[in-house]
C-alpha positions in Angstrom: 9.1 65.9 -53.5 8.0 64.2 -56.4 10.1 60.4 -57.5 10.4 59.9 -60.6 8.4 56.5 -60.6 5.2 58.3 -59.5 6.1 61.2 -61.7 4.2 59.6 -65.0 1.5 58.3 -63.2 0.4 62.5 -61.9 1.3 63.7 -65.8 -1.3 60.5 -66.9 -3.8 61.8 -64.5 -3.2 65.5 -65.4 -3.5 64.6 -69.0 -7.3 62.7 -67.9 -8.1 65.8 -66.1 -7.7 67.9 -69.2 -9.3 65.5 -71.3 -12.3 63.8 -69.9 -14.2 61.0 -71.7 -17.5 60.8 -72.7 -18.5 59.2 -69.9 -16.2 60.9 -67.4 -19.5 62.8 -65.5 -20.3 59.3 -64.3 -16.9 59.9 -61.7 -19.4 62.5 -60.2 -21.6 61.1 -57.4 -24.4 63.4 -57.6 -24.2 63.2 -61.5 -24.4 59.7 -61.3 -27.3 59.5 -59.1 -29.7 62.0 -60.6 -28.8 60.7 -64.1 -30.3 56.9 -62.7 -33.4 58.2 -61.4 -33.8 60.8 -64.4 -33.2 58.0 -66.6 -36.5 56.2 -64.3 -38.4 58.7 -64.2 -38.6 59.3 -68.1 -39.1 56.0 -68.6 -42.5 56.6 -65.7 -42.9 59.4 -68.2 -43.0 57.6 -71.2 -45.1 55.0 -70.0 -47.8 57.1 -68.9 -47.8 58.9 -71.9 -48.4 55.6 -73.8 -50.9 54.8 -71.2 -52.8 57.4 -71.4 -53.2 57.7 -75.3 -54.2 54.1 -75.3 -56.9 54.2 -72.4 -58.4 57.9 -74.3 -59.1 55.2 -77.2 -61.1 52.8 -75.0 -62.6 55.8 -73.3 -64.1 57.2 -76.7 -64.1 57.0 -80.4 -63.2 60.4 -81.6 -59.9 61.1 -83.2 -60.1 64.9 -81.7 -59.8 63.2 -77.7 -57.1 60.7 -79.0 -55.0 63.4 -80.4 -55.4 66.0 -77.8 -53.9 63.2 -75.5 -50.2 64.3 -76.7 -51.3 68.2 -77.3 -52.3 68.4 -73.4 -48.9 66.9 -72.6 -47.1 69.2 -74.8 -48.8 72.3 -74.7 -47.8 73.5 -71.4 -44.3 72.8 -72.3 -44.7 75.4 -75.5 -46.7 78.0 -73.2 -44.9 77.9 -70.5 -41.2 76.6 -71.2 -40.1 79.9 -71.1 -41.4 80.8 -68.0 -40.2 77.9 -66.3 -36.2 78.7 -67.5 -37.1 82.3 -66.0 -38.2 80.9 -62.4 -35.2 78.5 -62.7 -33.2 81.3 -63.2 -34.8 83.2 -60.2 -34.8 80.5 -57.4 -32.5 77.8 -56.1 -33.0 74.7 -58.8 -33.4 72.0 -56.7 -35.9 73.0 -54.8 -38.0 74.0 -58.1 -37.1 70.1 -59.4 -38.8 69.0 -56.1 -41.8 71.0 -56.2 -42.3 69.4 -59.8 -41.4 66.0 -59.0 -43.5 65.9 -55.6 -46.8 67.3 -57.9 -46.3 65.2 -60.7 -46.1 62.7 -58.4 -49.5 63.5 -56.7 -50.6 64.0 -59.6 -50.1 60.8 -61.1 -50.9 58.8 -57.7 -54.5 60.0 -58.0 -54.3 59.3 -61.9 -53.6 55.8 -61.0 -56.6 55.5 -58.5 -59.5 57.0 -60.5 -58.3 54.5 -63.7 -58.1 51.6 -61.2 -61.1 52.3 -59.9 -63.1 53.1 -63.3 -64.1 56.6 -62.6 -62.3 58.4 -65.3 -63.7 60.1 -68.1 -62.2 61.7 -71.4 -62.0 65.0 -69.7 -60.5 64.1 -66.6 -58.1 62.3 -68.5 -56.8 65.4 -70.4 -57.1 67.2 -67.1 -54.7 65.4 -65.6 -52.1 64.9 -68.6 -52.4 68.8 -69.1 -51.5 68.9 -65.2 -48.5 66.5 -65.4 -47.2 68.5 -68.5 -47.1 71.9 -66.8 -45.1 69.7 -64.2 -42.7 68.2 -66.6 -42.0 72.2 -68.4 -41.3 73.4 -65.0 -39.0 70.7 -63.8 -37.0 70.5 -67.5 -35.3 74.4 -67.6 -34.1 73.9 -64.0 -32.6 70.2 -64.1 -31.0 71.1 -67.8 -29.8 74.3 -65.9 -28.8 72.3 -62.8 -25.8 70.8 -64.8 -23.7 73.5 -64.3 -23.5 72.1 -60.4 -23.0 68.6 -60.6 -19.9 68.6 -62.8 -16.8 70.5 -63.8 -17.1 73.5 -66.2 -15.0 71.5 -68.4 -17.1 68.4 -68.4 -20.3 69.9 -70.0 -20.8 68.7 -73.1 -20.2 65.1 -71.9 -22.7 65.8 -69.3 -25.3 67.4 -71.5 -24.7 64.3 -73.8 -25.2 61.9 -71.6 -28.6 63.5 -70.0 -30.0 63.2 -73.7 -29.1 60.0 -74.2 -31.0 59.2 -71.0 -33.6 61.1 -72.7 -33.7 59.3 -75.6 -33.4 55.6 -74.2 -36.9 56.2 -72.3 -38.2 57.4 -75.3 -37.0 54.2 -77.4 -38.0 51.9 -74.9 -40.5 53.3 -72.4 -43.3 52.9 -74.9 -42.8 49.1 -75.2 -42.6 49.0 -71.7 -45.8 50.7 -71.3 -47.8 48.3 -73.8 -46.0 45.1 -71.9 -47.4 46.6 -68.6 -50.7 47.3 -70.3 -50.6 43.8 -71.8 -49.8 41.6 -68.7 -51.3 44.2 -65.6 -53.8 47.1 -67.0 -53.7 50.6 -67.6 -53.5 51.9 -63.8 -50.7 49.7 -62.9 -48.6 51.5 -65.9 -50.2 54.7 -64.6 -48.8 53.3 -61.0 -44.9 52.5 -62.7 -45.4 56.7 -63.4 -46.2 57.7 -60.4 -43.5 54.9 -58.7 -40.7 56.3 -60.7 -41.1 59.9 -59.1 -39.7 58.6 -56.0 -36.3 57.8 -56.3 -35.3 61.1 -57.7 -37.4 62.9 -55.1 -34.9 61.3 -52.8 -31.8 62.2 -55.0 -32.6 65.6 -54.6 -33.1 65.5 -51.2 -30.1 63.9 -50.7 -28.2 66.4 -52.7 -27.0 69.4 -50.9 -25.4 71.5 -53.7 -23.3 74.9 -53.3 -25.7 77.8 -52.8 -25.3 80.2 -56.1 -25.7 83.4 -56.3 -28.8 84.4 -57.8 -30.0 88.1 -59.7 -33.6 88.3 -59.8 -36.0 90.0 -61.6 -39.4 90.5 -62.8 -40.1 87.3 -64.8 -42.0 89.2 -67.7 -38.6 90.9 -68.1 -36.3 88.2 -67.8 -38.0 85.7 -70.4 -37.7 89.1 -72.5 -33.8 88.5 -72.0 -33.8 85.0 -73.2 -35.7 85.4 -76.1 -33.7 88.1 -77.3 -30.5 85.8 -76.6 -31.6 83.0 -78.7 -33.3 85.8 -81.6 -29.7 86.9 -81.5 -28.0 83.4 -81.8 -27.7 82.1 -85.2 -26.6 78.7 -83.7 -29.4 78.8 -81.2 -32.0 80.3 -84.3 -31.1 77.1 -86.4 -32.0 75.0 -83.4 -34.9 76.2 -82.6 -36.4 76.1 -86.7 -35.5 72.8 -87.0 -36.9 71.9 -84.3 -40.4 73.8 -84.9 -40.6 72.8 -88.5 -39.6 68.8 -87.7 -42.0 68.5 -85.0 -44.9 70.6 -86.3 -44.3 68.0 -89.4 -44.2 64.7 -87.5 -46.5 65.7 -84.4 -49.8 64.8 -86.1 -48.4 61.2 -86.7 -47.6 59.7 -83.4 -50.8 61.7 -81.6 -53.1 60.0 -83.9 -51.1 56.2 -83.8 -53.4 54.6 -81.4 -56.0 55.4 -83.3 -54.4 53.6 -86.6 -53.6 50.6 -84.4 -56.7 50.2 -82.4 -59.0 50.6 -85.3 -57.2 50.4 -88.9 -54.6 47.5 -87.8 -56.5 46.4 -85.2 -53.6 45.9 -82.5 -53.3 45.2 -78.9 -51.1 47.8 -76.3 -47.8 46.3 -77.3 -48.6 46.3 -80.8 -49.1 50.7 -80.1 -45.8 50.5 -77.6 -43.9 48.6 -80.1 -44.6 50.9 -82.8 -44.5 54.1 -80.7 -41.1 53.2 -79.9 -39.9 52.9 -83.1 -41.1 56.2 -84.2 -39.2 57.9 -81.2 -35.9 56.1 -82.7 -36.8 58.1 -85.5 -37.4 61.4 -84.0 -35.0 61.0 -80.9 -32.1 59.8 -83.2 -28.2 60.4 -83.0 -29.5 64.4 -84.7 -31.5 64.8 -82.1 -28.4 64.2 -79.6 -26.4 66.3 -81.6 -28.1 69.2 -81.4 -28.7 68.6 -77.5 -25.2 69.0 -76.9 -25.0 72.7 -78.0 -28.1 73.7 -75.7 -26.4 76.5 -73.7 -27.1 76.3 -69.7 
């Protein structure tokens, strides 16, 4: 039987329950866990992409290799994006997150050797960014799906906010911190900080036993068929996805060809390119960006 001194104190809490915070997730261990090593392992990401656009400008003179840099990052996340929310729909989550995070971080290991030990070229280097980014699209559909089992239905939003804020601080900062690394160390010892980062949310996910679901498969041809004839039936999701094509099909050209500007026009060092790279992510990555996060259905 309920006194009426502790009486308040369960409506308070009630009333918290209904109405979580925005930073309420964080009351979630494995929420809180895998949104710390996320948050490390963009900033790995972030570094290495800075890394590597920098070293393709030592490694050659032509604007074409500097640029594809970024387009062999991002390509396989345009090709096969798709795909990957289709096999994230179709097997358990985590272990599709691990399989990703255990390659990329292969991946990026033996990245860090050949650099270190002078035995990479122009092509291996787009090789092995093209390999990291088919990596990063098949880990991102299952750990944006994965949401759904680390918090309350209720607590979504504030969870999907949070994870692009997390997003967006290694894209504001990791840059600089790639050029300081560059600066002080070299480039394989920023390729290293990537490959580094991997680990602690291998372990999270290891760690991390989550409810089995119960899962429908079928034929991944047919089921990316289903999601894009969701989102072409979504005017919400329809906006998104045009302003999202038309701002970075605008602005893409721009940070692919910045080390260029700053290696030969400006005639910076890595944190000069960091520095600046970071402040054009601000730009891109800003509170719009966030915004339009937060309505991404799971």
């Amino acid at each position: 039987m309920q006194t009426p001194s502790n009486k308040p104190e369960a409506e308070a809490a009630l009333i918290t329950d209904l109405q979580p915070g925005a930073f309420s997730p964080f009351r979630y261990p494995v929420f809180r866990a895998i949104w710390i090593a996320n948050l490390f392992s963009n900033l790995g990401a972030t570094t290495q992409s800075v890394a590597a656009a920098w070293l393709m400008t030592e490694l050659t003179t032509s604007h074409q290799l500097v640029a594809l840099v970024q387009a062999s990052a991002t390509l396989p996340i345009m090709l096969f994006g798709v795909f990957a929310g289709a096999i994230a729909d179709n097997f358990d989550r985590r272990r599709v997150m691990l399989a990703a995070q255990v390659g990329m971080l292969l991946v990026s290991s033996v990245l860090a050797a050949l650099v270190y030990a002078d035995m990479i070229s122009p092509a291996l280097l787009l090789i092995f960014t093209l390999t990291i980014g088919v990596g990063t699209a098949l880990n991102s559909p299952a750990w944006q799906a994965s949401v759904r089992q680390q918090v309350d239905p209720r607590q979504l939003p504030q969870a999907i906010a949070l994870n692009s804020i997390s997003f967006n601080i290694a894209r504001s900062i990791g840059p600089a911190l790639g050029g300081m690394l560059m600066t002080v160390w070299n480039v394989a010892f920023a390729f290293l900080v990537n490959a580094v980062s991997y680990i602690g949310l291998i372990g999270v996910l290891l760690w991390w036993k989550p409810e089995a679901r119960k899962i429908e498969r079928r034929p991944i041809l047919p089921a990316v068929g289903v999601g894009i004839r969701y989102c072409a039936g979504s005017p919400p999701l329809r906006h998104i996805l045009a302003h999202g094509l038309s701002l970075g099909f605008s602005l893409a050209a721009f940070p692919a060809l910045l080390p260029t500007i700053v290696s030969e026009q400006l005639h910076g060092k890595e944190l000069d390119f960091g520095l600046m790279l970071g402040c054009v992510s601000v730009m891109l990555h800003g509170p719009d960006a966030w915004c339009y996060s937060t309505t991404t259905p799971l």
